[in-house]
Steps between C-alpha positions, in 0.01 A plus 500: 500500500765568781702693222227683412420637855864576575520703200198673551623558872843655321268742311301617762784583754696673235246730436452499860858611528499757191239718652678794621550560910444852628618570834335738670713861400447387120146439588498880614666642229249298216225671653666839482532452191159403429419812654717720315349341170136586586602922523398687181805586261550795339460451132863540324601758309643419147565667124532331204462529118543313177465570114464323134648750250540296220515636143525224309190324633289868564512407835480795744384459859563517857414540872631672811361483848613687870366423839553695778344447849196314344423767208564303142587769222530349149461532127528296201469587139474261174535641181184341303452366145330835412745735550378626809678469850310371772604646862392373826580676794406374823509525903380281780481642835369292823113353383474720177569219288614554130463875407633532132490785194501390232645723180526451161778673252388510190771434187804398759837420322706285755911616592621204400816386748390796728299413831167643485575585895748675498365752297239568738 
């Protein structure tokens, strides 16, 4: 039983111990930054794109997307079983939400190795 209690005694002053000790200029500069984290951020801006131009498998696909400032400007296109190319263009700007047109080309023949971007 005595073990038991020592043990448990151990345990409970190195936990005791473990928690970390602020003095009082670290204490300051936590709530700073507590402060700092409840200010809005700007959103970041960014660019990216990616394809699937693949010949062999009739795969022909892709995406881009900007932001600048908050305004999203985007479009992505998938070449469908049908023939026909779909196009999505898109923008989101502050509370509009998703705002897309939508376009179909009928009888598309894919540039195979070529990006479909770049020939914007």
């Amino acid at each position: 039983m005595t073990a038991r209690v020592f043990i448990s005694l151990c345990l409970v002053a190195t936990v005791a111990l473990a928690m970390p000790q602020y003095d009082q200029q670290q204490q300051q500069q936590a709530n700073t930054g507590k402060q700092l984290q409840a200010q809005p951020m700007m959103p970041m801006n960014y660019d990216f794109q990616w394809e699937v131009n693949n010949q062999e498998y009739q795969n022909y696909y892709g995406h881009q997307e900007a932001a600048v400032n908050g305004r999203v400007d985007g479009s992505y296109h998938v070449w469908l079983p049908d023939g026909r190319l779909m196009k999505v263009e898109y923008y989101v700007d502050g509370d509009s939400g998703f705002v897309p047109t939508i376009t179909y080309e009928d009888g598309y023949a894919p540039n195979w190795g070529n990006s479909y971007f770049n020939r914007r």
